[in-house]
N, C-alpha and C positions, 0 to 999 in steps of 0.2 A: 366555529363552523366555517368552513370556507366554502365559498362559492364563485360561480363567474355565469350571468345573464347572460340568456340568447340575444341579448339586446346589444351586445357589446360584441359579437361574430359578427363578420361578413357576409354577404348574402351567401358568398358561396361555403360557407360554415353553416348557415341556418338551416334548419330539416325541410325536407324535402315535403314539400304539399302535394300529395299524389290527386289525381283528377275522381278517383271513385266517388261518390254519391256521399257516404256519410263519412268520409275523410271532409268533405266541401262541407260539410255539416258542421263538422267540431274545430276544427282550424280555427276560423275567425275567433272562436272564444278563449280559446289555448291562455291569449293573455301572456304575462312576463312570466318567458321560462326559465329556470333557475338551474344550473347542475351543482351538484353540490362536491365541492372536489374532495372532500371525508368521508369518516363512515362513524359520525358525531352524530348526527340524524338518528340514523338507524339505531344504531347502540344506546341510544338516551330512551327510546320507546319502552312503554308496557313494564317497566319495571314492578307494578303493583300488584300486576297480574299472576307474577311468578319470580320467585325468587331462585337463587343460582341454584341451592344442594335442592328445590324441589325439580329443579331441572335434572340437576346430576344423576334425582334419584330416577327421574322417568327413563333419562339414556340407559343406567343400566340394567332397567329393566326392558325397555322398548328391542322388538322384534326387530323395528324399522333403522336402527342405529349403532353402529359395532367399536364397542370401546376398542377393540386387540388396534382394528385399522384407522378408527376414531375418523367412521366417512358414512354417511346415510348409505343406503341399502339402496342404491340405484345405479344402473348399469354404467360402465365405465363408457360403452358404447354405446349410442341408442338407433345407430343409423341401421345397423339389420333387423329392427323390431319391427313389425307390422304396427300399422297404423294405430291400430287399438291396442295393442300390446304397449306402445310407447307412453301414454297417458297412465295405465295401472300401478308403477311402479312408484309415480310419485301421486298418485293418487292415497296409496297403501301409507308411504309416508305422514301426507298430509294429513288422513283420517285417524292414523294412530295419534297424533300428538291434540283431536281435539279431541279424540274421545277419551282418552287419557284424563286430559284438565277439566274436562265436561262432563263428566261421568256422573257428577250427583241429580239428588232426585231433581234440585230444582232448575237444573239447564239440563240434565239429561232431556234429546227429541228437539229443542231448542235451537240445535245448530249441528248443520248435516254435509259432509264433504259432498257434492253430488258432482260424478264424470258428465261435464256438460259438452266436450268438443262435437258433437254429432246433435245437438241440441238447436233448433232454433229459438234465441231469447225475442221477441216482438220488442219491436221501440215503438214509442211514441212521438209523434212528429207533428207538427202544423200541418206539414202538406197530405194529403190522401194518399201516398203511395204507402205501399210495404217493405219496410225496411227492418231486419232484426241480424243479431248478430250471437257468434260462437266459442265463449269463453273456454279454455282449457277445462277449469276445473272452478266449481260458485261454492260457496258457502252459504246454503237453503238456511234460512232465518225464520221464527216463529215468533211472536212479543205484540206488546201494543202499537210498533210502528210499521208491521209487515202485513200484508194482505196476498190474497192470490191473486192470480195475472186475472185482467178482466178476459170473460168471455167476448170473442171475437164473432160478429154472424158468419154463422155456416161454417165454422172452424169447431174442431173439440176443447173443451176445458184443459188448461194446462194447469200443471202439479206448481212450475218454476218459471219465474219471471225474473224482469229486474224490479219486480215491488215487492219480492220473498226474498232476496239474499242480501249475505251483509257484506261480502265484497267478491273481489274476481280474480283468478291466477290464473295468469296466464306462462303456457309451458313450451320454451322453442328448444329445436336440438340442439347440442353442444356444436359448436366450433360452425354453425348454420345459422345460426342465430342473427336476427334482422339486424342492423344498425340498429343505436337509438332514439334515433328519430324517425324511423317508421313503429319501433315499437310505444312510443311517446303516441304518437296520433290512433294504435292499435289499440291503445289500452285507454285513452282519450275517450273514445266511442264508447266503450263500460262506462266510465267516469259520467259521463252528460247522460247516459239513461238512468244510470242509480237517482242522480240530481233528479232528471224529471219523475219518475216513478215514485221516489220517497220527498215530500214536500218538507219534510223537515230534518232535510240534510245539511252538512256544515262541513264537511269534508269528506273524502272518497279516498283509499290510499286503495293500490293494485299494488300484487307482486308477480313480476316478470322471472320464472326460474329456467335453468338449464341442470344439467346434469351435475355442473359443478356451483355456479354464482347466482344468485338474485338480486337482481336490482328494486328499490323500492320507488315510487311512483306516488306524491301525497298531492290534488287537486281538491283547491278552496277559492274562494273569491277573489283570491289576487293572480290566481294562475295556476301552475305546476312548480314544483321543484322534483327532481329526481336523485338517487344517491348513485353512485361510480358502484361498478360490480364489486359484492363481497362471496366470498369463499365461505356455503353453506356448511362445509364438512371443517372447517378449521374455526367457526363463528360457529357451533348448533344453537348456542343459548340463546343467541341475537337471530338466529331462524327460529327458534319454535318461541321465540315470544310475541314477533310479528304475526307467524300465524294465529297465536293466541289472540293475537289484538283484532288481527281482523275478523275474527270469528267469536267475539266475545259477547258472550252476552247480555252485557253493561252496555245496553244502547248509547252512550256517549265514547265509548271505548272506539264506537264505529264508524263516530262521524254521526250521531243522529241528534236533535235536541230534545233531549228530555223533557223541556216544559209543556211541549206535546202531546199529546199520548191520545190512543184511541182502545176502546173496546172492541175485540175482535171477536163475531161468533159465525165457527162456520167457516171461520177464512177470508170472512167481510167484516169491514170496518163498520160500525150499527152506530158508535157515537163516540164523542170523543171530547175534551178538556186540553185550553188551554192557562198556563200560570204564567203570571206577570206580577210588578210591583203595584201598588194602587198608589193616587194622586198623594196618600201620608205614609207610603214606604213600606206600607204591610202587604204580605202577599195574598193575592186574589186567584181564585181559580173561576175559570167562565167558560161556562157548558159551548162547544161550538154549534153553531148552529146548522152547519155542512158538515160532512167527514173531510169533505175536498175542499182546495182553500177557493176563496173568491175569484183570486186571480194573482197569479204567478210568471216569472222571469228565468227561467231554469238555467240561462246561458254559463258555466264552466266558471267564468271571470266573470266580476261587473259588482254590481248593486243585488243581484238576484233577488230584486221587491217580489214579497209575499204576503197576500191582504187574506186577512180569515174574518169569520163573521162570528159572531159571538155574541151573549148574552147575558145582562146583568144577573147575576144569580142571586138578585133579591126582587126587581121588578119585572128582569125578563126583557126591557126594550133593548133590541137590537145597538152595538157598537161593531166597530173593523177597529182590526187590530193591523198591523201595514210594519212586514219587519224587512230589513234591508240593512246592506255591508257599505257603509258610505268609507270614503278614501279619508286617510287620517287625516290629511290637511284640510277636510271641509268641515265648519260651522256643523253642528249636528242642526238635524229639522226640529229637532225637541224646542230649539233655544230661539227659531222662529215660530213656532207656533204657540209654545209660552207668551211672546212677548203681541203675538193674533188674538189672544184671548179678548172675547168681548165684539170682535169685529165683526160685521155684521157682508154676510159675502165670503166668507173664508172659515176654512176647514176649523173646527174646535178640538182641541186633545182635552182627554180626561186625565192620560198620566203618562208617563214615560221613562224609557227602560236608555239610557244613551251612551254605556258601552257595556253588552251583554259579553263580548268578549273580542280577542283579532287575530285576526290568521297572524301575527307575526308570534303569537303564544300557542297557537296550531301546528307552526314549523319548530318549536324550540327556540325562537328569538325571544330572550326575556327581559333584553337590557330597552331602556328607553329611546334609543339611539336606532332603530330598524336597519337590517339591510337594506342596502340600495339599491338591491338588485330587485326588488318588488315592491310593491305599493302595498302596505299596511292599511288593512278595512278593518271598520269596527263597527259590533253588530249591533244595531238600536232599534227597539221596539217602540210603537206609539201607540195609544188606543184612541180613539176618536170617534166623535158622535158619527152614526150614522145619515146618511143623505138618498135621493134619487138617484136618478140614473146619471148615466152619461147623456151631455147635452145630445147625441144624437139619438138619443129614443125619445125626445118630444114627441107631441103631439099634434101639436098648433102650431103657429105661426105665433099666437098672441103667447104664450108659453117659451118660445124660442127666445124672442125679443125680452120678455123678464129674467129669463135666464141669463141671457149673455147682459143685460145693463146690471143687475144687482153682482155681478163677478168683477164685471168692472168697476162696480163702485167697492165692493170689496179689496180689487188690487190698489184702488187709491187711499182706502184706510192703512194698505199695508204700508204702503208709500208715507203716509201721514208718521207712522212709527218706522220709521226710517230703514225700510225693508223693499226688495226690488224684487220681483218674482225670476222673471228672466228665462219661464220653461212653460207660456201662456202655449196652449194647443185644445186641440178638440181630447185631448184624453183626461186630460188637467180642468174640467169642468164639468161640473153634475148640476141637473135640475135638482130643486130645493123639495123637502120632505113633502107630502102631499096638505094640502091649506096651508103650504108656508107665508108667513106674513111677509109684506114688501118688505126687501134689503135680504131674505133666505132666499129668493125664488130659484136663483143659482150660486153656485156654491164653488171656489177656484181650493182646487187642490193641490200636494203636491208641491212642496216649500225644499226641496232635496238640493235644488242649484239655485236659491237665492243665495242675495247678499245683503250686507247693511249696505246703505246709502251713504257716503261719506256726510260728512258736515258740510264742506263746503261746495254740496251739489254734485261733485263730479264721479261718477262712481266708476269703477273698474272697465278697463278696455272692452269692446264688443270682442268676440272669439266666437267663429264660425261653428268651432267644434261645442260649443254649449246648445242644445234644445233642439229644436227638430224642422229639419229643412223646408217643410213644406208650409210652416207659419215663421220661420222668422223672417225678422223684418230685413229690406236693401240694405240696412248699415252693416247689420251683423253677418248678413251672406258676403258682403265685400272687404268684409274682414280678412277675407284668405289671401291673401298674398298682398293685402295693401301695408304698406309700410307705418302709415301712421293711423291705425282706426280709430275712429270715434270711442266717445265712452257709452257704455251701454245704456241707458233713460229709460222713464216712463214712457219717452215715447214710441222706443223699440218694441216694448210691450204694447201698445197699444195698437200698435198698426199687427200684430201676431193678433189681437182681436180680431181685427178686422180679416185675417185671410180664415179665421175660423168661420166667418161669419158667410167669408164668399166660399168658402169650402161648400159649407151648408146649403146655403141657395143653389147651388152650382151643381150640388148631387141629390136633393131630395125634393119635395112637396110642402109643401105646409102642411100634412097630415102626418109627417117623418116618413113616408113611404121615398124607399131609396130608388133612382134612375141611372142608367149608366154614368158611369164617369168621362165627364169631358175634356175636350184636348189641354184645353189652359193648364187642367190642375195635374195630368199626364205630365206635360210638360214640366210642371213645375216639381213634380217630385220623383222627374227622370233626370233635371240638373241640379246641381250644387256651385257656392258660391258663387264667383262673378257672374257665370251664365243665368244663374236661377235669379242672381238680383237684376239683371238685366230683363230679366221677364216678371219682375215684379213692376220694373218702371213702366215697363210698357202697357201695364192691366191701371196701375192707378195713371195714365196718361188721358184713360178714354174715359169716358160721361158717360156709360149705358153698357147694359150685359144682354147679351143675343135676346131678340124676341121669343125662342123657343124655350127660354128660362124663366125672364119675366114675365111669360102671361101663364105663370102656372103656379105663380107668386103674389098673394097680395102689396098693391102700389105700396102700400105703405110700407112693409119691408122693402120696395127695392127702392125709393127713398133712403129708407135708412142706412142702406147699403150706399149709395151713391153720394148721401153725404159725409160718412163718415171717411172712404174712397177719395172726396173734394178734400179733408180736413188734412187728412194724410200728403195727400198731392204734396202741396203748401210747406207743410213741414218736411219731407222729405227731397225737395227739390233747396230748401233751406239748408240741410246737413250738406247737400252734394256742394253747395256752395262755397260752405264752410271748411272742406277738405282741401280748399287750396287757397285757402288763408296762411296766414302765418301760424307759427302754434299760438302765440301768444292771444291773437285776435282771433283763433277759434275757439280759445277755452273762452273768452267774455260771452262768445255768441253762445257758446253753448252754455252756459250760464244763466244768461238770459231766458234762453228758452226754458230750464230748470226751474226758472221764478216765475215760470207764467203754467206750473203745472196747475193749479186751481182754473184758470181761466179750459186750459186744454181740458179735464176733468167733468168741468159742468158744459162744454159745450157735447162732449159725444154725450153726454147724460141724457142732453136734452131731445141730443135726437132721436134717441131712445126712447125717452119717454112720452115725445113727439108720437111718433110712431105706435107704440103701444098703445096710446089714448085713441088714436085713431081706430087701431082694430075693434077696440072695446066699444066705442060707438057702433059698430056695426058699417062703418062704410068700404068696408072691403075684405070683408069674411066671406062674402059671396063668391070672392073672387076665385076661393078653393074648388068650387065647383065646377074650375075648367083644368082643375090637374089630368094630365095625360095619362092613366094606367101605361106603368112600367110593366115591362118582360120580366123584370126580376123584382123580388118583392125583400130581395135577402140585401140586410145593410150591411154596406161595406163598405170599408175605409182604406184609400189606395193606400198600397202598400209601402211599407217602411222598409230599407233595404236591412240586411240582420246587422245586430253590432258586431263591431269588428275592433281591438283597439286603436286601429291606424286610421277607420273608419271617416270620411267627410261628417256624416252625422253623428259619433260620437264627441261626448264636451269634453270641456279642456282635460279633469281628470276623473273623469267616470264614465259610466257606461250609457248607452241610450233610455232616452227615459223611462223609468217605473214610474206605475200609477195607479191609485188608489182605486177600484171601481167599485161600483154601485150598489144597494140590494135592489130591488123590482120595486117599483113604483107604481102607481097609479096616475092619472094627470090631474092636474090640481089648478085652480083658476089664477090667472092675476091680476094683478088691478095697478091701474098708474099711481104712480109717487111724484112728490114736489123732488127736483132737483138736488141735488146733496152738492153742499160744496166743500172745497179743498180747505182745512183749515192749519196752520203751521201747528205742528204739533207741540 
């Protein structure tokens, strides 16, 4: 198979990014695009589907195809057809060849050509607007993974969505026909609502046809690849198997995953099962306990993390299940959270799935060797006990402070078994199950961009593009264009604590009730790199956060805030020190500082537990009683800009981070703990 990556053109070779609304939508996710200079691709497809004489026999029997001229039954011209006349023609085609292979009882109604150009499809979007769009021609789908379009208020019930069909054709005129790169981004926009509307999708293939050629269109977690026009009337076998494919009834034919599946009555999804391996390799089936998953990443390219909730099917307690297409060169998360087992502070796995399969056996790459023209992901499942919420639906103030110290004494067990987290944020921590015992009160998630810790202390370069701009730490934001960066440490992590912690004060209550968002942290997650760590120096330079923060905060959290702010000061004016050392006398200092992790460890401990004890005595829970009723009562988290692969916030080779969330919680008391120290492991 030959190919040649949009990565390797010229700007003025790359496709064209037009300014519309949901072109700006699907772009960034596009990811490495691949053209594939064969028709190896296409011709290797669906062979199981349909062999050559059942094909032969359907041409000479099909209405739609004429052995004498040996050319489907579509106008040599299409430019004098009325608008709706030009769609019929290959509509009549397309629908003969599935009703043909589809005809028996048990995919007959199954799957249904439907003329959608004059159709509005609704998308689903983050933002409030209405955006939907108007495939040529859908393939209406019926099965355990299809449902009908939700009802919209004050809209009528629609028949066809992108959560009914199993893919999209799209139909241009001959010799009119768009470049391929607006038809790339044209057919992009199908691709990202199939992903969002069907959660257990794994690949999307569109075909682009004209009068004479189809191009085929396959989008997975490493990007697109596309095939160079083939000639439908001189190829029909390698056209009616495609369309067989994308219309097939074998949900995996279509890009769907089968260990999925839900009971559909009515057209709605009522319940549904998911299969996995268990902890001794035997396969488990686990009632889900949503039809919809927990929380999902739908972006084109990336990791697309997708968290379901689930149920022992013997006692029933609640697990998440969290699947994701990590880049073949990263450590899977299986193999850190194996080696987390036991750790008290961090996520626990029951079993794990750690490669369910990879886009490079998706495109027909079967040799071990991948092309280089795309990033090879592979799909790993985890199941793992369930936990609370995310740390920002606390409760308390005294609940906050258990939270965040038992996570951190968690990251320093991981650290102890020589694991470095490197991705610490407010999404990456849950309050601990309700009456969790000290050391569960919070719970650090989300092990996807760790790493081992070398032997000898030093671990791998900071890199800007790893974890998420608005907690990490000076070192790693000044990683961008600095020539010699630091290497990444506990203590990078430890200060991404700490801007969790000023995130927290800085936008809510001691009750979690959320207030606007203020300029600092505006600022802070309107810059990147050098700018942003230049405003990090400047917040841990000052002693005190605005009086209109702290008096709405118990002293004792803004103590602990302002010590642990002092702690960091110290150490972070110590790295800048260090950058313009020699190399040789910066690795001993950094070294140093590496052997005095136990000492760093029990000191934020303490102030933690400091702090907490305080509240628990009762000398400053009163203090809640001067919180200022907010205008807004709705939490939010300043926004993260979207991933992009070229993105400031995405990491070195993956996408922005996936995260494991929560089921619903209750708030649950804490209570102070003796000090935990660092011990070698």
């Amino acid at each position: 198979m030959r190919t040649r990556s949009s990565a390797k053109k010229s700007k003025d070779e790359s496709f064209n990014r037009a300014v519309d609304e949901k072109q700006q939508l699907v772009t960034p996710e596009l990811g490495d695009v691949v053209e594939l200079l064969d028709h190896s691709f296409a011709r290797s497809l669906y062979h199981d589907i349909a062999s050559d004489s059942a094909i032969d026999s359907f041409l000479k029997k099909s209405r739609s195809y004429s052995l004498t001229h040996r050319r489907w039954k579509l106008p040599r011209n299409c430019a004098k057809l009325f608008d709706s006349d030009f769609y019929t023609p290959f509509f009549n085609v397309v629908s003969s060849i599935v009703k043909h292979f589809w005809s028996d009882a048990t995919t007959q109604g199954t799957r249904l050509v439907v003329d959608s150009h004059t159709t509005d499809l609704q998308h689903c979007e983050a933002d409030s607007q209405s955006h939907y769009s108007r495939p040529s021609l859908v393939i209406k789908a019926e099965g355990p993974s299809f449902r009908l379009p939700r009802i919209i208020a004050g809209a009528d019930s629609l028949e066809i969505g992108f959560s009914n069909i199993s893919s999209c054709i799209e139909i241009q005129l001959e010799g009119e026909e768009s470049p391929v790169s607006e038809q790339l981004v044209h057919v992009a926009i199908y691709a990202r609502q199939l992903f969002i509307h069907q959660p257990n999708r794994q690949f999307v293939r569109v075909l682009v046809l004209t009068g004479q050629y189809l191009r085929l269109f396959h989008f997975d977690s490493s990007g697109v690849q596309y095939t160079p026009l083939l000639n439908i009337h001189t190829n029909p076998h390698t056209f009616v198997r495609l369309v067989l494919g994308l219309s097939s009834p074998n949900e995996s034919d279509i890009g769907l995953d089968t260990s999925i599946q839900w009971r559909v009555e009515n057209g709605r999804k009522v319940s549904g099962t998911l299969k996995t391996r268990g902890a001794d390799d035997t396969e488990v089936v686990y009632p889900l306990r949503n039809v919809e998953p927990l929380f999902r990443r739908s972006n084109i390219c990336g990791r697309r993390t997708t968290c379901w909730s689930i149920s022992d099917p013997f006692s029933g307690e609640e697990f998440i299940v969290k699947d994701s297409w990590r880049s073949h060169d990263r450590t899977s998360e299986c193999v850190y959270l194996r080696e987390a087992l036991g750790i008290s502070g961090v996520a626990q796995m029951l079993s794990c799935e750690s490669d369910r399969g990879q886009t490079a056996h998706l495109r027909g790459v079967r040799s071990a060797a991948c092309s280089s023209d795309f990033e090879n992901r592979i799909n790993t499942r985890v199941v793992i006990k369930c936990y609370g919420d995310s740390i920002i639906k606390f409760t308390s103030a005294t609940e906050l402070l258990c939270a965040l110290r038992d996570a951190i004494a968690g990251h320093m067990g991981l650290l102890k078994r020589g694991t470095l987290h490197r991705d610490v944020s407010i999404r990456n921590i849950l309050t601990g199950r309700p009456g969790a015992e000290p050391g569960d009160r919070g719970i650090l998630i989300d092990l996807d961009m760790a790493i081992h810790d070398t032997t000898d202390g030093i671990s791998p370069l900071t890199d800007w593009r790893v974890g998420t701009t608005l907690y990490q730490s000076v070192m790693v934001l000044s990683s961008c264009g600095m020539p010699g960066p630091l290497a990444h440490d506990h203590l990078d992590d430890l200060e991404s604590f700490l801007y969790v912690l000023t995130h927290i004060i800085h936008l809510y209550d001691p009750l979690g009730i959320f207030h606007s968002v203020v300029d600092p942290l505006r600022l802070w997650d309107g810059q990147e790199g050098q700018d942003a760590a230049g405003l990090k120096l400047g917040f841990l330079a000052v002693d005190s956060i605005p009086y209109s923060i702290a008096s709405r905060w118990p002293e004792a959290c803004v103590r602990v805030l302002n010590g642990f702010r002092a702690f960091l000061r110290s150490i972070v004016r110590e790295k800048i020190r260090i950058i313009h050392k020699k190399p040789a006398n910066a690795t001993v200092v950094l070294k140093s500082l590496r052997s005095s992790a136990e000492d760093h460890y029990a000191h934020v401990l303490q102030l933690f537990d400091d702090g907490i004890a305080a509240l628990e005595k009762g000398t400053a829970e009163d203090t809640a009683a001067r919180c200022v009723t907010p205008a807004s009562l709705a939490p939010v988290i300043p926004s993260m800009r979207p991933s992009t692969e070229r993105s400031p916030l995405k990491r070195a080779s993956d996408d922005y981070p996936d995260n494991q969330p929560a089921a619903k919680r209750t708030n649950s008391p804490c209570s102070p703990t003796s000090r935990s120290n660092f011990r070698s492991a």
